[in-house]
C-alpha positions as CSV (number, residue, x, y, z in Angstrom):
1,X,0.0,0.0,0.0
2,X,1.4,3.6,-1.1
3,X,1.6,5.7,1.7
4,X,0.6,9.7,1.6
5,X,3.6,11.6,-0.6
6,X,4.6,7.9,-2.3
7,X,4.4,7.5,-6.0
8,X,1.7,5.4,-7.0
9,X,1.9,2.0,-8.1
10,X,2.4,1.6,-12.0
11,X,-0.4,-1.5,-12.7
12,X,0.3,-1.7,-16.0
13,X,2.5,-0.5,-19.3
14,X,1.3,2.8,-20.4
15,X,-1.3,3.0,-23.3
16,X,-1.8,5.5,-25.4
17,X,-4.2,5.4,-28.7
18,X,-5.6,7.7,-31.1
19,X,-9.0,8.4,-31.0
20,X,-9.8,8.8,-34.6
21,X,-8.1,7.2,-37.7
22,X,-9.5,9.4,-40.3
23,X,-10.0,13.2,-41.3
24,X,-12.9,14.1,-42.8
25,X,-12.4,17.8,-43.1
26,X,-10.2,20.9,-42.4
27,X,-10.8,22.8,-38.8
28,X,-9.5,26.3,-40.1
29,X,-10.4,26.7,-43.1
30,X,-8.3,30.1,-43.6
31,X,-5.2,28.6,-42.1
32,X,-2.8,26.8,-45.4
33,X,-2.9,23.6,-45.6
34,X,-5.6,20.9,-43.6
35,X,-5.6,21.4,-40.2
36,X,-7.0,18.8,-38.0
37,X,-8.0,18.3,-33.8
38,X,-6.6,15.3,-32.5
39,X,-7.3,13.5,-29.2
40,X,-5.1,10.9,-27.9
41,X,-6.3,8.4,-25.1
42,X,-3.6,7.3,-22.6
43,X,-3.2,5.9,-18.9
44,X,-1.4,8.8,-17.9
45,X,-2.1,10.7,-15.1
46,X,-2.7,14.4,-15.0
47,X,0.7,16.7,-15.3
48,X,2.5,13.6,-17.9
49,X,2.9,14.7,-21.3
50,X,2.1,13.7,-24.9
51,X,4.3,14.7,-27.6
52,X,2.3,14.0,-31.1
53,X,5.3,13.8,-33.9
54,X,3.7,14.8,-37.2
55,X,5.4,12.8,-40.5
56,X,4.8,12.3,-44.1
57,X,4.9,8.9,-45.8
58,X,8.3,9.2,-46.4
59,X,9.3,10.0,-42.6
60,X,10.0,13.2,-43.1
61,X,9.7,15.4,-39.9
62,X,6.4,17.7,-40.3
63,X,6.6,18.9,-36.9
64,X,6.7,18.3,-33.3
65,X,3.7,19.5,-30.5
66,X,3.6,18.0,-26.7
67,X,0.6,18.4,-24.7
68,X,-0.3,17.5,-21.1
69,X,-2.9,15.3,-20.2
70,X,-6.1,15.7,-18.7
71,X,-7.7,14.3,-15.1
72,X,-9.1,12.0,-17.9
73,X,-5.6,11.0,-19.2
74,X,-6.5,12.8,-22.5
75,X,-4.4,15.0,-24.7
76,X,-5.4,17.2,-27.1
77,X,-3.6,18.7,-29.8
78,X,-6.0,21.8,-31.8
79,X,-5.2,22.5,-35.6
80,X,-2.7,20.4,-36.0
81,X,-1.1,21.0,-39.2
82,X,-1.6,18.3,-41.5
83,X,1.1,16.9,-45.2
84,X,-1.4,15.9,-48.0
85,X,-2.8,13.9,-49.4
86,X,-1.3,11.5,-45.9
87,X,0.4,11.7,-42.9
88,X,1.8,9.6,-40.3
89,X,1.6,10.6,-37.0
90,X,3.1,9.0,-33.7
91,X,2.2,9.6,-30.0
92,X,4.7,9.4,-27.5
93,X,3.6,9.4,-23.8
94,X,5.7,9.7,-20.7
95,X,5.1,9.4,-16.8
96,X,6.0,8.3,-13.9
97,X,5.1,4.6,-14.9
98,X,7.2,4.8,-17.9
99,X,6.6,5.5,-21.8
100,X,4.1,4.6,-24.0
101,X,3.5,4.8,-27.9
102,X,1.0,4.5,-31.2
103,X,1.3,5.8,-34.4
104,X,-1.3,5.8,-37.2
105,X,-1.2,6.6,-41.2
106,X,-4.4,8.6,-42.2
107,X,-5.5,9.9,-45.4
108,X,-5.6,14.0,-45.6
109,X,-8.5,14.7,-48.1
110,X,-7.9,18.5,-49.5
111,X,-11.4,19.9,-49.1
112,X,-13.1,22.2,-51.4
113,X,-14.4,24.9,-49.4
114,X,-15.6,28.8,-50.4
115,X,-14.8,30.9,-47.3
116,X,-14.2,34.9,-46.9
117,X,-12.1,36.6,-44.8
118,X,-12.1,40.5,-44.0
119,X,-9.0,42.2,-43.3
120,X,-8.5,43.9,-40.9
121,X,-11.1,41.7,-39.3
122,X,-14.1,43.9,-38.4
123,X,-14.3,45.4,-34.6
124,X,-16.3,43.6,-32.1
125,X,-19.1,46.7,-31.0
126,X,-21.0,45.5,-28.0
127,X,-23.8,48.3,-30.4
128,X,-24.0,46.5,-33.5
129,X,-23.7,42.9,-31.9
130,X,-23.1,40.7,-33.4
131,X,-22.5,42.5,-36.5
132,X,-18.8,43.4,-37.0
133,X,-17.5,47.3,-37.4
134,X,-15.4,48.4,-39.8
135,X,-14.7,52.2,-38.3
136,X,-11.8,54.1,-38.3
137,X,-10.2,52.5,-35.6
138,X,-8.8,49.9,-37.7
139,X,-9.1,51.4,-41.5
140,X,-5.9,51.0,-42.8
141,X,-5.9,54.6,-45.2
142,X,-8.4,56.3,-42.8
143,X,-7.2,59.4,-44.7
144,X,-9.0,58.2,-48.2
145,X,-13.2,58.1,-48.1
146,X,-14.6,54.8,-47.1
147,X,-12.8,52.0,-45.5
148,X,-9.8,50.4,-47.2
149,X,-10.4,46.7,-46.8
150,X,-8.8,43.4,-48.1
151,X,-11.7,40.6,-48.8
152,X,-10.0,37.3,-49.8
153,X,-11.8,34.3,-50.7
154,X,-10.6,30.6,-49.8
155,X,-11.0,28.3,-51.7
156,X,-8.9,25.5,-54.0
157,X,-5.7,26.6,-55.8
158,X,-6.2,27.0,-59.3
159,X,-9.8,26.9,-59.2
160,X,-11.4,31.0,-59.5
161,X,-13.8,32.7,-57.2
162,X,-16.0,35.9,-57.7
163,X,-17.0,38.5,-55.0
164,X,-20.1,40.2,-54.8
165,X,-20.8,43.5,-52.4
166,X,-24.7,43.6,-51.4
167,X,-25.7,46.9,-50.2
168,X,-29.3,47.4,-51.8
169,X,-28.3,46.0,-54.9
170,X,-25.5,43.6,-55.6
171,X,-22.2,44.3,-57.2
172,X,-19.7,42.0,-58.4
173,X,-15.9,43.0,-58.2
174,X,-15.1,40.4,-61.1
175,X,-13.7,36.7,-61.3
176,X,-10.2,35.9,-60.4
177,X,-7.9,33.1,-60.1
178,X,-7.0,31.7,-56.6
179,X,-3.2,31.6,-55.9
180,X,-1.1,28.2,-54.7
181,X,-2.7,28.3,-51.6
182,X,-6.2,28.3,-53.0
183,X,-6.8,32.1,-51.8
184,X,-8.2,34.7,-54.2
185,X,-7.9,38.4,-53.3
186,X,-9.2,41.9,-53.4
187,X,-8.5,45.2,-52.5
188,X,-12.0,47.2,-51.9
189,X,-13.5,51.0,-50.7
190,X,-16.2,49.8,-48.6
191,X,-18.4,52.8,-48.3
192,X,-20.6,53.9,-44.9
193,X,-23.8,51.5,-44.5
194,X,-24.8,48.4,-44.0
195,X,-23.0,46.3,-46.5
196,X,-23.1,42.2,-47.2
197,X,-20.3,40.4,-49.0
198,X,-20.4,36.5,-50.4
199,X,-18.4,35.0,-52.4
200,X,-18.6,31.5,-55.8
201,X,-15.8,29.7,-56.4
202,X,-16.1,27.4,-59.4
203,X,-13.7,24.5,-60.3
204,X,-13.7,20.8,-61.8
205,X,-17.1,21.4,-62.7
206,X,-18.1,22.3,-59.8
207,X,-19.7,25.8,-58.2
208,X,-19.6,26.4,-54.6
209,X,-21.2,29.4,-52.7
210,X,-20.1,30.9,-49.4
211,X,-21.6,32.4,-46.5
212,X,-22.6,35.9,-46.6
213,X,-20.7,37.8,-44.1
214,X,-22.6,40.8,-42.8
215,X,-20.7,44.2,-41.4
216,X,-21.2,47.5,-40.4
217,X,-19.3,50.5,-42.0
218,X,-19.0,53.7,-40.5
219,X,-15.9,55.9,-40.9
220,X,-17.5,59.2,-40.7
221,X,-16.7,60.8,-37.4
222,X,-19.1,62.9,-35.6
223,X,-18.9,67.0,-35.0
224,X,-18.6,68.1,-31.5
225,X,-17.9,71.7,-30.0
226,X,-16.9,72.7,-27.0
227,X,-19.6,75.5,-26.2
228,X,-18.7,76.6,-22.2
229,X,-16.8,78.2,-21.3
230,X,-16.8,79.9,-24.9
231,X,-13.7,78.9,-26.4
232,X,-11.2,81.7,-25.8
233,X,-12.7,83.2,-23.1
234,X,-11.2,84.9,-19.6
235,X,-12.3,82.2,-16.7
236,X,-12.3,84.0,-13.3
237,X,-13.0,83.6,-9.7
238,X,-16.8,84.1,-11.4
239,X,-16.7,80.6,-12.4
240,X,-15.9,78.8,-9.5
241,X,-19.0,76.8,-8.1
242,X,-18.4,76.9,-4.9
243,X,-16.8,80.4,-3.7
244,X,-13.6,79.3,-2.6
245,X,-10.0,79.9,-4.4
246,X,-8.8,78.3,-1.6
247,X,-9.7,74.4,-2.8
248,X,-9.0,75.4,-6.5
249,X,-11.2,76.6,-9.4
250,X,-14.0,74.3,-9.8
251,X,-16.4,74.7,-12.8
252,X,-18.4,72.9,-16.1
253,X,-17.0,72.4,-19.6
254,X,-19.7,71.2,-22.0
255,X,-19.6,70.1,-25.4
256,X,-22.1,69.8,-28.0
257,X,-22.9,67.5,-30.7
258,X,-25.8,66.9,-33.4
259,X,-24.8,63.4,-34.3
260,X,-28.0,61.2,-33.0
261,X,-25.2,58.6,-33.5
262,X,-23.4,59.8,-30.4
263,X,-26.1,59.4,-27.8
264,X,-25.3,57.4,-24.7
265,X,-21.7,57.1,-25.1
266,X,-19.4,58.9,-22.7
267,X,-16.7,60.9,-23.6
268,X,-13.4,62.7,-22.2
269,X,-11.8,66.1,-21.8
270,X,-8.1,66.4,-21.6
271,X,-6.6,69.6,-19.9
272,X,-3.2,71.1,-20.5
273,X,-1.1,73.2,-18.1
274,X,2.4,74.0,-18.3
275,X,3.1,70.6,-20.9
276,X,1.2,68.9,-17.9
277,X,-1.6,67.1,-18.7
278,X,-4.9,65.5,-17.0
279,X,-7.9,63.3,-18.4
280,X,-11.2,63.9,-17.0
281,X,-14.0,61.7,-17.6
282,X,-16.8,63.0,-19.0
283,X,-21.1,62.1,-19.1
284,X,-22.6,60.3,-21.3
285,X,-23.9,62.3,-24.0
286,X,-27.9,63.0,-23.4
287,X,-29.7,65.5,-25.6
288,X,-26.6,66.3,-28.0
289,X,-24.8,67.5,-24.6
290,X,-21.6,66.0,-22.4
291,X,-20.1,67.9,-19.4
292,X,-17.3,67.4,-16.7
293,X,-16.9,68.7,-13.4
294,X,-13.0,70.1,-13.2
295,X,-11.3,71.8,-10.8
296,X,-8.7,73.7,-11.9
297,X,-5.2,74.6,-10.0
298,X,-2.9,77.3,-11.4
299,X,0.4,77.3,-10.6
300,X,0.2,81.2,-11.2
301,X,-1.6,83.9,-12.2
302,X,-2.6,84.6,-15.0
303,X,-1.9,80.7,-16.1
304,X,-2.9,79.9,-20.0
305,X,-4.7,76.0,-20.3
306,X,-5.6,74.0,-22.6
307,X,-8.8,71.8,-23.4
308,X,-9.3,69.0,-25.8
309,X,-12.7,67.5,-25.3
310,X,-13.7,64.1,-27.3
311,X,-16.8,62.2,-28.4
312,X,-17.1,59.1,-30.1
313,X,-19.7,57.7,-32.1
314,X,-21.4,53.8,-31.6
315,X,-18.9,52.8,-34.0
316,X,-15.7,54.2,-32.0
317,X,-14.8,57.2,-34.3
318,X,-14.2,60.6,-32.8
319,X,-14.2,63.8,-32.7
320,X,-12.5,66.4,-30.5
321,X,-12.9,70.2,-29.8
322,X,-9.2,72.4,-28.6
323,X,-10.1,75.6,-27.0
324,X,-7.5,77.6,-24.4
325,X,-8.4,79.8,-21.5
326,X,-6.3,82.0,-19.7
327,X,-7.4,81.6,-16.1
328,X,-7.1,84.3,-13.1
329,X,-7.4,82.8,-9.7
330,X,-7.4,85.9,-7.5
């Protein structure tokens, strides 16, 4: 009988087995190549390892992944990389009770498939959930109108796919050829709106259709002004809410905006003394208005500050109002 801290007895020689003996289709499409998910049963107790040597028929080294297992003595290995049209693979376990080992020679079917991909890959927006954003957050060239987006279709190599934009009606962007890695690509505006893309890829006689992805584009940013104090204007002891210099300057900035689009979301004002500068948090915007509550600490008087006050739209793009103040605390 073990007693407490004493390895536990070994009853028998390690096993370890794959699960499965056969792919039947590629876990990432986008990803080159087949990948597969590959479990690996074994007698091993939790905190041994499994390394999972990936070959191709003529024993050439693929690649090399190790993996713990499980409270289940299970090991699992996700998008494994796959050689076509087979591959060998051998698992190697090792314990405390000592080493154990299966290999397996599966066939790698290449899949036809017709997938899209966005890039850059639209923004998660908690607003437009579950569609996707495409703002200027992420536009590559947010300088040029619209969103600058790369839209590639995946597919087969050497068979051709054809793009279509749906936004009211539907536009195709033309037939082209997919690459060596079965990806065909193309460089489009996509202008503000609700917009669709899907994709057919056609080859060996046969036509294949893909989803439609659905995304959101707005790359227009809102207007906003900062509207008190009036930009350039003198604040004084006359502004300070509560009568006394002696705990600083405290008074509202507000800001205005007549984007409907901007409604709910908070904002931020930024002041400036000296190079110095402070972020203040700001309300949510209600009835095309945002304010924060600042107090205000000159060094000297008169002392010269700065305010930059930003919005954002539901999409994320902003807008920001400067204004500077010379402020006389006395």
């Amino acid at each position: 009988m073990a007693g407490c801290g004493d390895v536990p007895a070994c009853q028998s020689e390690v096993f370890v087995a794959f699960t499965q003996t056969t792919v039947t289709s590629d876990a990432d499409d986008f990803a080159p190549g087949v990948q597969a998910n590959i479990r690996i049963r074994t007698s091993l107790r939790i905190g041994d390892v499994v390394e999972l040597e990936i070959l191709d028929t003529g024993g050439a080294l693929q690649g090399t992944v190790t993996r713990g297992v499980d409270r289940d003595g299970i090991a699992v290995f996700d998008y494994v990389t796959l050689p076509t049209p087979r591959a060998v693979l051998r698992a190697t376990g090792s314990g405390l009770c000592g080493r154990g080992q299966d290999q397996i020679t599966i066939d790698v079917p290449v899949g036809a498939t017709c997938r899209l991909d966005i890039s850059p890959a639209p923004e998660r927006n908690a607003h437009y959930a579950p569609l996707g954003v495409l703002s200027t957050r992420s536009d590559p060239d947010p300088v040029t109108p619209g969103y600058q987006a790369t839209i590639r279709a995946v597919t087969r190599p050497g068979w051709t796919a054809q793009l279509y934009r749906i936004a009211g009606e539907e536009q195709s962007f033309g037939e082209i050829a997919a690459d060596d890695d079965g990806v065909a690509t193309w460089a489009v505006t996509v202008i503000d709106g609700l917009v669709g893309f899907r994709a057919t890829c056609r080859g060996q006689g046969t036509e294949l259709a893909s989803p439609t992805t659905t995304v959101v584009a707005d790359t227009t940013p809102p207007g906003c002004e900062i509207v008190a104090p009036a930009p350039g204007a003198t604040i004084t002891a006359a502004w300070d809410e509560n009568h006394d210099l002696g705990d600083g300057l405290q008074l509202a900035v507000a800001a205005r905006t007549a984007d409907l689009d901007v409604a709910g979301e908070p904002g931020s004002l930024t002041i400036t003394e000296g190079g110095v500068a402070a972020v203040v948090p700001t309300s949510a915007v209600a009835d095309g208005a945002s304010r924060a509550e600042v107090t205000l600490l000159p060094p000297i008087t008169p002392a010269t500050y700065d305010f930059a006050f930003t919005l954002h739209d539901h999409a994320g793009n902003a807008c920001m109002s400067l204004a500077t103040y010379e402020v006389i605390s006395q």
